[in-house]
C-alpha positions in Angstrom: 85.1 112.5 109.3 87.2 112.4 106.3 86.9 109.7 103.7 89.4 107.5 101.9 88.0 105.9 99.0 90.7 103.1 97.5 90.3 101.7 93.8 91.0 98.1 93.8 91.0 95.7 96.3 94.6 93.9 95.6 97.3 93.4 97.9 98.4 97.3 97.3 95.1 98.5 98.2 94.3 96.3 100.9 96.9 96.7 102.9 96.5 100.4 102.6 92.7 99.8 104.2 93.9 97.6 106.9 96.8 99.8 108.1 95.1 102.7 107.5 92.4 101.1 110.1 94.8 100.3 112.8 96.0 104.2 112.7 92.9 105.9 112.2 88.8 106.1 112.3 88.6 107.4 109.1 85.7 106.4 106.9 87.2 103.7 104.2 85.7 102.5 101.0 87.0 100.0 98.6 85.9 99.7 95.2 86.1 96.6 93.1 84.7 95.4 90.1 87.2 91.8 90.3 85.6 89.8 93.2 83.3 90.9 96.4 86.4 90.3 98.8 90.1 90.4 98.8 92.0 87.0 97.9 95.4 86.1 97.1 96.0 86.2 93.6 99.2 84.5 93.7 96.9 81.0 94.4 94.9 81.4 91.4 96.7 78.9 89.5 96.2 76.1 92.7 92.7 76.8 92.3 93.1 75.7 88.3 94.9 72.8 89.4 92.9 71.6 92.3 94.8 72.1 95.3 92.7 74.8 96.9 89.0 76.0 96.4 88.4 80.3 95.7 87.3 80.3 99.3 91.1 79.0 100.7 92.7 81.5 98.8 90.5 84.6 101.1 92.8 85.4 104.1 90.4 87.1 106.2 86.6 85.6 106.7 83.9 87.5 105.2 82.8 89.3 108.4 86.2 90.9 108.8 85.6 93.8 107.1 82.2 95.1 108.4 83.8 94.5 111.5 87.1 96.6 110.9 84.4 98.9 109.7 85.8 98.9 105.9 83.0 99.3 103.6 83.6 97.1 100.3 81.5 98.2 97.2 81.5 95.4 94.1 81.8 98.2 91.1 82.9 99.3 87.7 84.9 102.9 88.5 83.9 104.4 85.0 85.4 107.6 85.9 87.2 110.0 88.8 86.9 113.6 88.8 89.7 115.0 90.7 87.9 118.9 90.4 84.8 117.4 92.8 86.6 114.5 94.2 83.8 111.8 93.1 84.7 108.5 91.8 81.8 107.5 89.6 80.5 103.9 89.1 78.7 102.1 86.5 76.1 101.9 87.6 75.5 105.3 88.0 76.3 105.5 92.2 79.0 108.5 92.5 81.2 108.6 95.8 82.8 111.3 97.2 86.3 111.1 98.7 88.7 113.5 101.1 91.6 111.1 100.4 91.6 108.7 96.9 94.2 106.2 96.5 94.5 104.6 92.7 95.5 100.6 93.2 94.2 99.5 89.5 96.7 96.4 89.5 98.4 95.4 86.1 96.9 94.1 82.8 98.1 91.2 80.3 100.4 92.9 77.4 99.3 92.4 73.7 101.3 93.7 71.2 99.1 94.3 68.4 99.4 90.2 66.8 96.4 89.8 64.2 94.3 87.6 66.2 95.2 88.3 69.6 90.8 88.7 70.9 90.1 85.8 69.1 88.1 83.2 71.3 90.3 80.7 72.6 93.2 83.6 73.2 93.7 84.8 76.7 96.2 86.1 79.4 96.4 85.3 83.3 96.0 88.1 85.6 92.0 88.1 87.0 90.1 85.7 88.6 88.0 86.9 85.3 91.1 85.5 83.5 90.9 81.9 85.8 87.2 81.2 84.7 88.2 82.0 81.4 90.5 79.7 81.4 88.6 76.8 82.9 85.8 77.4 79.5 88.8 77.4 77.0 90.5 74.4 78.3 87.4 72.1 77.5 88.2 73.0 73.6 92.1 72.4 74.3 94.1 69.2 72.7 97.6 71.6 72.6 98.2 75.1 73.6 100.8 77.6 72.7 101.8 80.1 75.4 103.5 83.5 73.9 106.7 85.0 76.1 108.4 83.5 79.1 108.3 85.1 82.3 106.5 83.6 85.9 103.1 84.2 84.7 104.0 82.5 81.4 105.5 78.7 83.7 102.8 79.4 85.9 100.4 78.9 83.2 102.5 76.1 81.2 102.2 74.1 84.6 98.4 74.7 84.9 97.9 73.3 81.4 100.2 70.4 81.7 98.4 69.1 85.0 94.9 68.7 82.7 97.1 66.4 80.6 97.2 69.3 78.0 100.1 69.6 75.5 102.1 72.8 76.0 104.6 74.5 73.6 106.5 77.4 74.1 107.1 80.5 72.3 109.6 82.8 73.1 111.8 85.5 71.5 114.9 84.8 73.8 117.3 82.4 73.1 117.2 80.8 76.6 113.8 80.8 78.9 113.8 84.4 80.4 117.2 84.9 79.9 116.4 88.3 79.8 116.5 88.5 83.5 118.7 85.6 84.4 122.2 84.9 83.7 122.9 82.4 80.9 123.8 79.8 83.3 120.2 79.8 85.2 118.0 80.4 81.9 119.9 77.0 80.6 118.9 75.3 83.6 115.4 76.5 83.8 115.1 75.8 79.7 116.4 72.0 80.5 113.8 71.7 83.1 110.9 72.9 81.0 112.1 70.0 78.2 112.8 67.5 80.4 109.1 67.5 81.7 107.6 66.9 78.1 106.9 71.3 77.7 107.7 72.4 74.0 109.8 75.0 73.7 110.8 76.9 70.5 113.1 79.8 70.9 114.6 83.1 69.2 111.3 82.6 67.6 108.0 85.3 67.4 104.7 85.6 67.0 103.6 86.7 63.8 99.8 85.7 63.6 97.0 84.0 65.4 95.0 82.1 63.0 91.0 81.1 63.6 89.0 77.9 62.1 86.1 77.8 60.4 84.4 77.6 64.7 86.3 81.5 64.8 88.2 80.0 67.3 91.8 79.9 67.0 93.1 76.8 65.2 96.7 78.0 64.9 99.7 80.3 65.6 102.4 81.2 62.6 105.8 81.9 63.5 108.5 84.8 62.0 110.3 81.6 61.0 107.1 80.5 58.6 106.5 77.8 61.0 102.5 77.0 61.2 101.8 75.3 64.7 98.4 74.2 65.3 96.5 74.6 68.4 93.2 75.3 70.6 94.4 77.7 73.0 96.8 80.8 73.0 98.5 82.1 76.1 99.4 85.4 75.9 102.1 86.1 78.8 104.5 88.3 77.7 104.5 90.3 80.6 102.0 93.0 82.3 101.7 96.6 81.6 100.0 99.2 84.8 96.3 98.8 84.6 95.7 102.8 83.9 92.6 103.4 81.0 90.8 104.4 83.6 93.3 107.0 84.7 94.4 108.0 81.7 91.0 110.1 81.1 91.4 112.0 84.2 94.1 114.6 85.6 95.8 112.3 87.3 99.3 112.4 85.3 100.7 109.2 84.0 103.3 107.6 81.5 103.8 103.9 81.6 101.9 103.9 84.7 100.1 106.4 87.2 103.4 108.9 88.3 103.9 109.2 91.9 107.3 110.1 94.0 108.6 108.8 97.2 105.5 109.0 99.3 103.2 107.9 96.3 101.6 111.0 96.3 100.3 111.8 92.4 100.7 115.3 91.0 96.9 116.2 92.7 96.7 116.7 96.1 95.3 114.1 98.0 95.5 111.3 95.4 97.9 108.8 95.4 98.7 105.5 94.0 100.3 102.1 95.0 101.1 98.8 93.7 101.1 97.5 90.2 100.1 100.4 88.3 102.6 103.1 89.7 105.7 104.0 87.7 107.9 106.1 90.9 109.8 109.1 89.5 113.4 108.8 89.6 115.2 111.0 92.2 118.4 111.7 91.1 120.3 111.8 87.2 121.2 109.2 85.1 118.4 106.9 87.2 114.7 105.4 85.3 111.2 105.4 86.4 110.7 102.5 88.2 108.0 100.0 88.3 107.8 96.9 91.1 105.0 94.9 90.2 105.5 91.7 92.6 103.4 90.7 95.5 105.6 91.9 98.3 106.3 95.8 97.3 102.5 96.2 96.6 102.1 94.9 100.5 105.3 97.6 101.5 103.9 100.1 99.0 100.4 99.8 101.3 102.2 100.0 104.7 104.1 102.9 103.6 101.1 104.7 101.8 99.1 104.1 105.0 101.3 106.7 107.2 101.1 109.4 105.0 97.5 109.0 104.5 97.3 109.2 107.8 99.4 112.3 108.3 103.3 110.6 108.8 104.8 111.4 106.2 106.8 108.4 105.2 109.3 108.2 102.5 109.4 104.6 100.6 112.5 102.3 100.8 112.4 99.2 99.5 115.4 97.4 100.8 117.1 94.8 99.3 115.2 93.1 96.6 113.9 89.9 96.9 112.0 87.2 94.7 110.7 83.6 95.0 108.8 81.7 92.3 108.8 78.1 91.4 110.0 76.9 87.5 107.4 74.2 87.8 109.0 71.7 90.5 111.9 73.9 90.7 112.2 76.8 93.6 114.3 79.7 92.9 115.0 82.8 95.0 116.8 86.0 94.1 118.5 88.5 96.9 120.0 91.4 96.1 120.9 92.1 92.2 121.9 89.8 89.7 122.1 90.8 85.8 121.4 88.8 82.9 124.9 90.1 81.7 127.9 90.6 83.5 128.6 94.1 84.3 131.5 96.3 84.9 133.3 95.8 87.8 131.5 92.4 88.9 132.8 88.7 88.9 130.2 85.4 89.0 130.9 82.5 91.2 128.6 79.9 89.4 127.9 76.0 90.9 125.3 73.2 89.3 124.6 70.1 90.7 125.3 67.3 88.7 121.8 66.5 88.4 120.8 69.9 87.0 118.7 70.3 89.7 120.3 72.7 92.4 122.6 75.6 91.4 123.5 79.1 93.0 124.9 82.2 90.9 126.6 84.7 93.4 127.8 87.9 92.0 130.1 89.8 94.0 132.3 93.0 93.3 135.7 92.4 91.9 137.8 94.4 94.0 136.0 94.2 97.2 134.9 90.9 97.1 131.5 91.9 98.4 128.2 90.3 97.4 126.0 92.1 95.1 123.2 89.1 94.6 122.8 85.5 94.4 120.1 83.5 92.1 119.4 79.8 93.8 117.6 77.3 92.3 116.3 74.0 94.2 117.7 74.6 97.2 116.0 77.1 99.9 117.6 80.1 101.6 116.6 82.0 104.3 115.6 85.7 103.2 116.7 87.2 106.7 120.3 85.7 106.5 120.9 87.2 102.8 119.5 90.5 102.9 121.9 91.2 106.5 124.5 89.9 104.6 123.9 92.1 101.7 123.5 94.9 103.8 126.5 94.2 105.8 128.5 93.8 102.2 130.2 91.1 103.4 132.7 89.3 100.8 131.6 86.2 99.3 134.5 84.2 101.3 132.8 85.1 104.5 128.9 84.0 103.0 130.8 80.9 101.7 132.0 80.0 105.1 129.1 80.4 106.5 126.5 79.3 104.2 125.0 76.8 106.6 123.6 79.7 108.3 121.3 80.2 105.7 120.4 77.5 104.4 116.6 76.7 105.2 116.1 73.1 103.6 113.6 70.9 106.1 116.1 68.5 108.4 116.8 65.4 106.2 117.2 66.9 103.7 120.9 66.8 101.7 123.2 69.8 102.0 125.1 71.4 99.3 128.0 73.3 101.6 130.6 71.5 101.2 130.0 70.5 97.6 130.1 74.4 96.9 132.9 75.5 98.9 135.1 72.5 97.2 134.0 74.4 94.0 135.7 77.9 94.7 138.7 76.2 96.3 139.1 74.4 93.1 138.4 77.6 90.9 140.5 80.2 93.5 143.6 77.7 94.4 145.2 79.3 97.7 141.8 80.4 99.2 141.4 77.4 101.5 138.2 78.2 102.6 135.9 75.9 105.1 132.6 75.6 106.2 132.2 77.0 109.6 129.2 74.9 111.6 127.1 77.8 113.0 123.7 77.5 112.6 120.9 80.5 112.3 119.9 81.5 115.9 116.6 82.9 115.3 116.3 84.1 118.1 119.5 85.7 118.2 118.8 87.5 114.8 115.3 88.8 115.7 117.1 90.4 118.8 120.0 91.9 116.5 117.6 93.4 114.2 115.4 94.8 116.4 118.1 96.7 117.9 
């Protein structure tokens, strides 16, 4: 019986396990040296905040796994040798695979700053990283959190709901307007002010400073700027998780290399999630890395048929992103650049309480949709990403934006407010809202075609 052995037990490796199971007897082994079972790791900060217990965040009971017959080892990997195919534990236990897939996850950047392992100074990745966190708050009057980012507001929020005072760093001159369009990181920088969170831009790190405790005391600034604090955040993104790799044959750059199947360059290896970089296919394209929640769960349902001898080629889709700005929702479909590119036009609208916006980028000469950012007002994924897909123009997706909106009933709508907008920007275009609703069950019919 042949063995697949699976290094990590996130959402990239799990899934691999689970849909590996439901194709195949196999022998399966999952090594971890995080937590004993699988949990979501997107909950860790409502754990910090109160709203859910570690146990909540666990989708599948404890006994699920002895029953799916996937055997989960609690371990330190120290090393893989890809020669005798034996991935070797700390404690001295060596397992040997027919099949190994790397799923390693990401870790917290640091970028050299004197003072970045002081005590006190953390990122937020780990559950290691959560009761970390919970022993440095108790020292915490006022925190500084380094780089912008979802892990970075995540974070900001955590601290602010323990009555702790926050205060920004960030390089950019807006918050993460290094992804988002100048409109959207304006809004999402007023929000962050408006709820009492410091935020000091265009500024960097220079130095993390320690008392006479060795705990840090304070951060100083390339501006010369000394603020005093308890508690360093360190969120300026993730880098692949790949020390461990590094040491072995496997070949990496940025992260573990793999193609379009995840296969690495040895046979029978492969890698998903977080810590792959996947080879560009054709000129003038990058490496790419996804490191979100959802393409580790399609990198492990893809993964799973080739390990289990169907060949399948990854495609993504359309891209697609939620996260919430503290109280504020946003979702991405599709692509939308920080800066305007060639060939593309922006249809921008805002609320005029700052709270609900959408940024639709379409192409200038066929009038098609290329993405939309929304913010405070929820759209359904389905809807876009056929629309997308379909390029239809941004007249039609105007017309019919009722279809996807997916606010609960009571709640007010934003149409007609919107459509007004481009009428009163495109004089001549005379557009107006149509009343169709989504018909789920009409779209779950058309898709499935």
């Amino acid at each position: 019986m042949e063995h697949l052995v699976i290094i990590g037990n996130g959402i990239a490796g799990i899934t691999t396990a689970r849909n590996v199971r439901k194709m195949s007897d196999m022998k399966i082994t999952v090594i971890s040296a995080e937590t004993e079972y699988f949990f979501s790791r997107t909950a860790l900060m409502y754990i910090f905040m109160g709203h859910m217990k570690f146990e909540h965040t666990k989708p599948y009971e404890d006994w699920f796994w002895k029953k799916n017959k996937i055997n989960l080892v609690y371990g330190k990997v120290v090393n893989v040798n890809t020669d005798s195919n034996l991935v070797c534990l700390q404690d001295g236990q060596c397992i040997t695979y027919d099949k190994l897939v790397v799923a390693t996850g990401s870790v917290s950047n640091k970028f050299g700053w004197p003072g970045q392992d002081l005590p006190g100074v953390q990122g937020l990745y780990s559950y290691q990283d959560l009761e970390l966190l919970e022993e440095n708050v108790k020292y915490t009057n006022h925190a500084v959190i380094i780089g912008g980012g979802l892990i970075g507001i995540e974070l900001a929020e955590m601290l602010h709901t323990r009555g702790i005072i926050v205060t920004f760093v960030i390089r950019e001159n807006l918050y993460w307007d290094n992804i988002l369009p100048q409109e959207d990181a304006a809004l999402v920088s007023r929000h962050i002010l408006e709820h009492g969170i410091g935020l000091k831009s265009a500024t960097n790190l220079k130095e993390i400073l320690a008392g006479n405790n060795g705990r840090v005391c304070a951060i100083t600034t390339d501006k010369g700027e000394k603020i005093e604090c308890q508690f360093v955040g360190l969120t300026p993104g993730v880098s692949p998780n790949i020390s461990l790799i590094k040491k072995t044959k496997i070949e990496t750059n940025r992260g573990v290399l793999v193609n379009e199947y995840f296969e690495t360059n040895i046979p029978n290896v492969y890698a998903a999630g977080d810590c792959v970089e996947i080879k560009a296919t054709e000129e003038g394209e990058r490496n790419r890395f996804e490191q979100l929640w959802y393409t580790g769960k399609m990198h492990g349902e893809v993964l799973a048929k080739t390990i289990c001898g169907k060949r399948t080629k990854y495609e993504r889709g359309i891209w697609f992103n939620s996260a919430k700005f503290l109280d504020l929702e946003y979702q991405t479909y599709g692509f939308v650049s920080n800066v305007k590119r060639e060939g593309e036009n922006n249809f921008y609208w805002v609320h005029n309480s700052g709270k609900h916006s959408i940024n639709m980028v379409f192409k200038t000469d066929t009038r098609e949709l290329v993405g939309i950012n929304v913010f405070g007002i929820r759209m359904r994924q389905a809807v876009f990403e056929n629309w997308i897909r379909e390029k239809r123009t941004i007249e039609y997706i105007l017309e019919n934006l009722g279809e996807a909106n997916f606010d609960p009933e009571f709640f007010k709508k934003y149409e007609e407010e919107i459509i007004a907008k481009f009428n009163e920007e495109n004089p001549g275009s005379g557009l107006k809202l149509k009343t169709k609703k989504f018909n789920i069950k009409k779209f779950i019919t058309k898709i499935s075609v």
